[in-house]
N, C-alpha and C positions, 0 to 999 in steps of 0.2 A: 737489662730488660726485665720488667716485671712482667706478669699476667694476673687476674684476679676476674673469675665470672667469666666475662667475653671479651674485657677488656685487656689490652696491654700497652704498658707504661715504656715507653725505650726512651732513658735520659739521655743515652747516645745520642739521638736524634729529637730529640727535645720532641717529642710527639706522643700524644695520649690516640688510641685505636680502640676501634671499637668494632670486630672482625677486620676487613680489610678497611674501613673508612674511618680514616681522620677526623677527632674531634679538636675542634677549634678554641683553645683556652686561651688566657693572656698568660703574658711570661712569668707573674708574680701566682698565678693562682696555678701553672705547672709546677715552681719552684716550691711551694706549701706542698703540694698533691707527692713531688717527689720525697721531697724530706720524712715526709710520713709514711709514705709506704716503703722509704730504705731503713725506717725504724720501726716496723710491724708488729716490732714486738715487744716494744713499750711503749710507756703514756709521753709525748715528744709535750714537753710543756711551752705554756705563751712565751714564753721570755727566750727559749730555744728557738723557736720560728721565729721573733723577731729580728734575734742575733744573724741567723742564717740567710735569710730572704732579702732583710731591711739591710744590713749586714751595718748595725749601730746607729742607722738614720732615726730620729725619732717619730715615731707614728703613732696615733691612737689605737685604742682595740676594735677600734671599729673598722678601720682596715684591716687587718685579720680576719674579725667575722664575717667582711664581704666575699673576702676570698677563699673563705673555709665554704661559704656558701654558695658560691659559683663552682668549685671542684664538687661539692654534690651535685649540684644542679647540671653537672655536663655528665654526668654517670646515674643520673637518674634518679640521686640518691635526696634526702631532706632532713631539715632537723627535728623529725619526729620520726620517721622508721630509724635514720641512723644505719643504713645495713651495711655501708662503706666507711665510714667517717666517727669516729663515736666521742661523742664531747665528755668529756671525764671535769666535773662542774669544780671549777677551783682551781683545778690541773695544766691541763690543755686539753692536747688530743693523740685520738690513737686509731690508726688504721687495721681495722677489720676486718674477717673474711678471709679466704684460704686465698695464700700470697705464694705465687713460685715464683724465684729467678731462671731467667733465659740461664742456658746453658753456657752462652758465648759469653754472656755480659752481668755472669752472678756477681751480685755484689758492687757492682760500678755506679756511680751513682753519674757523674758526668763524664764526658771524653774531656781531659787534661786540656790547656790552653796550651796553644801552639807555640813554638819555639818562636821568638821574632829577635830580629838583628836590630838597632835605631841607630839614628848616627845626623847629623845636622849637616845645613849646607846655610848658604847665604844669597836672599832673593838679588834683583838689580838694585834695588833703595837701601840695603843693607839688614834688612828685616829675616830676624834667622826661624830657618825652617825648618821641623823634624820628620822623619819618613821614616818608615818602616820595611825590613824586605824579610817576607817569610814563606820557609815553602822551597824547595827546589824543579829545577824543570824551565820551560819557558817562561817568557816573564809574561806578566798580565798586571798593567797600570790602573789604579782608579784614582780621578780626580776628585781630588775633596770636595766634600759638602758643610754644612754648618753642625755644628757640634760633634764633634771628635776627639778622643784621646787614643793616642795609641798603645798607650798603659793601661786602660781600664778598659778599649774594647775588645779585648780580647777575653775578657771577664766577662761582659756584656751581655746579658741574653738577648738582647736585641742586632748584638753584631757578632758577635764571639762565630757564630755558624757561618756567617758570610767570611771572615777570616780563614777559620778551619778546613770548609771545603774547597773554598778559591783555592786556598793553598797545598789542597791535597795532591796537584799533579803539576802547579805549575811555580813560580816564583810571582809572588805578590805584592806589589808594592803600591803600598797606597802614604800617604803623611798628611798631618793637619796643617788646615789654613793658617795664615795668619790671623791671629786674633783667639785662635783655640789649641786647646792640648798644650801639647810640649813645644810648639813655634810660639814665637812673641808675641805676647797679650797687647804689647802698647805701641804697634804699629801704625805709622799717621796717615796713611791710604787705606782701604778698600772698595779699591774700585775692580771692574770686571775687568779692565787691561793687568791690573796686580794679578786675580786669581788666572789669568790665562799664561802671565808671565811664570810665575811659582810654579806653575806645572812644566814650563820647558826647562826649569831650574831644576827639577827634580828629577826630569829625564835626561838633564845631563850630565845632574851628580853621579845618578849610576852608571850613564856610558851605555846608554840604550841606542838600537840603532834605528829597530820594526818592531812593534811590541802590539797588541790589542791592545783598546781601550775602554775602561769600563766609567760609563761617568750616571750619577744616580742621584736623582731629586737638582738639589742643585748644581751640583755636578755635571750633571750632562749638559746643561749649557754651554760651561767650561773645554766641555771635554769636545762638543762640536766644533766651539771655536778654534779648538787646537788643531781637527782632526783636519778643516779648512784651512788653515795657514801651511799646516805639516802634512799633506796626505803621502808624500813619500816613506814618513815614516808611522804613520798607523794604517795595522795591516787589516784592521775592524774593529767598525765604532759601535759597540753594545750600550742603547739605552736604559734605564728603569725606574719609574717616576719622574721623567724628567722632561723638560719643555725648552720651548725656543725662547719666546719672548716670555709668558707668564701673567701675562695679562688678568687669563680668569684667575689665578691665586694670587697675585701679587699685584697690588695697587698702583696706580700710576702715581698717585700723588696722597698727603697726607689727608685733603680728607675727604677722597676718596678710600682710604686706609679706614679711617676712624669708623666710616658708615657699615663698612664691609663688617667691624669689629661688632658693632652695636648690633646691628641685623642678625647678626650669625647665635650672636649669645641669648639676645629675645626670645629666639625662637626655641631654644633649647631650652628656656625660661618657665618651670611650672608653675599653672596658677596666674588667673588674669589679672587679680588683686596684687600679685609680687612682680606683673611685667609692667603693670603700671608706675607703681613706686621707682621700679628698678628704673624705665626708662624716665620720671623724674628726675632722678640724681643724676641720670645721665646727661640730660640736659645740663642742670646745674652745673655739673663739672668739667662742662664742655665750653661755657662761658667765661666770659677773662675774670668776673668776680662771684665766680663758684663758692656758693658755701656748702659747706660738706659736715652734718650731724653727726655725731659720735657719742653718744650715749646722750649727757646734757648737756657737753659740751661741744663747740663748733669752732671750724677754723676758716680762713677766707683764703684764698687761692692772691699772691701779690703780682699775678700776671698785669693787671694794667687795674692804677689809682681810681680807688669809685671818687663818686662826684663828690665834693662837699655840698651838705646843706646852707642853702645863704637864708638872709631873713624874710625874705620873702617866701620860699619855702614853707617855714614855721607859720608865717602869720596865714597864709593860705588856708592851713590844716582847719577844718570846721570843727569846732567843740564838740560835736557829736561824733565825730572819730576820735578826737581823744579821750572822751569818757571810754567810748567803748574800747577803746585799747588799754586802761586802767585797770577794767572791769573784768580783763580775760586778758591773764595773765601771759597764756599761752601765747597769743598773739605777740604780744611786747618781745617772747622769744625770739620771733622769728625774726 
């Protein structure tokens, strides 16, 4: 736990304070903010925040500068006073200002990833499945959701705390779907009777009898449908993010899907001059003989044979369209 000003930084708790109230950063621009003020007392250079944060993913420097920019910006701080943050030009950067460690948590930079046990089992269709069980105490299950590792979330600043404390009093066992993590990538179902079956596969690899259940985003679907067939043995169904049918997020049909996609990103679209273009191409690429520009050159989408021209076609064409297609070059492009 750091403090600095008014502020205090607890990497234990992944949480930046600002007296008793929470400020709200993303996980990449806490992981910058901690890395520099566990090294306060030197210049932490670009190629060290990369390694640490990206951890060898490759990114430009412009993601760095947003996130060096967003940890001033939630401290109040900018790149012209500098009274937090000081850019050292060539270097990197170096955290500022009189820095104490917490008493309890000098020097930590994160709480350690939990110990977890894995171990596989095998669905009804033969499709192998990997679980996790960490944590001692009662059990407490969670149904999978979509994208999971049980090797990297425990790494994860987006799950690694949902792990850690789940597990701090009871026994946790969650495992990836099929299709993700450490279960088989190239299983030939995914349907919702598979994801309802893999979880009674899972509860009785370990030999569960009455357990909570926690089921989350997609998840909780799963996890209702279980808790309905089984309520003898879930003793409580905890939802979070998560829905019955899904209607409002989730499309009924493809293009219903596509409009949802198109609409959402418009809107988010700056500039009326680039929503128009954008939603040309959309169009374009939305038709069976889409052509789609890429610098000078273009490629044509082989969903379905354009027409051939017959002679009659050509003879149609008036001379005064072809000159002017001669004449503008550009044209002829298209």
């Amino acid at each position: 736990m750091w403090r600095f000003e008014d502020f205090t930084l607890d990497t234990a708790r992944f949480e930046l304070r600002r007296g008793d109230d929470p400020i709200r950063v993303e996980p990449q621009v806490f992981d910058v903010l901690s890395h520099l003020v566990t090294n306060h007392d030197r210049c932490v250079s670009k190629q060290e925040l990369f390694d640490t944060v990206w951890r060898g993913r490759f990114v430009g420097e412009a993601a760095l500068t947003s996130r060096i920019k967003a940890a001033r910006r939630a401290m109040g701080d900018d790149g012209e006073s500098q009274r937090l943050i000081r850019t050292v030009r060539g270097r990197g950067y170096q955290s500022v200002g009189t820095i104490d460690a917490g008493p309890a948590d000098a020097g930590r930079v994160a709480a350690p990833a939990p110990r977890q046990h894995i171990a596989f089992c095998y669905a009804r269709d033969g499709v192998r499945l990997a679980y996790g069980v960490t944590g001692e105490g009662p059990p407490l299950v969670r149904a999978a959701n979509w994208m999971t590792h049980l090797g990297y979330d425990i790494e994860s600043p987006v799950w690694r705390h949902w792990v850690r404390d789940l597990a701090a009093r009871r026994t946790f066992i969650r495992y990836d779907e099929r299709g993700c993590g450490l279960s088989d990538w190239d299983a030939a179902d995914f349907t919702f009777e598979d994801w309802v079956n893999d979880l009674d596969t899972i509860v009785q690899s370990v030999g569960l009898e009455r357990f909570p259940l926690l089921g989350v985003s997609q998840g909780g679907a799963v996890a209702v449908a279980y808790a309905a067939r089984n309520p003898e043995r879930v003793s409580h169904l905890i939802l979070c993010g998560a829905y019955a049918r899904g209607r409002a997020v989730r499309a009924m049909s493809d293009q219903e899907s596509g409009r949802r996609h198109w609409t959402s990103t418009l809107r988010g679209w700056d500039g009326e001059v680039t929503t128009r273009r954008f939603a040309r191409c959309s169009r374009r690429n939305s038709c069976p003989t889409a052509r789609v520009r890429t610098g000078r050159r273009s490629t044509t989408c082989n969903a379905a044979p354009r027409r051939r021209r017959t002679p009659s076609d050509s003879s149609s064409s008036s001379p005064a369209s072809t000159s002017a297609t001669s004449r503008d070059p550009s044209r002829a492009r298209r």
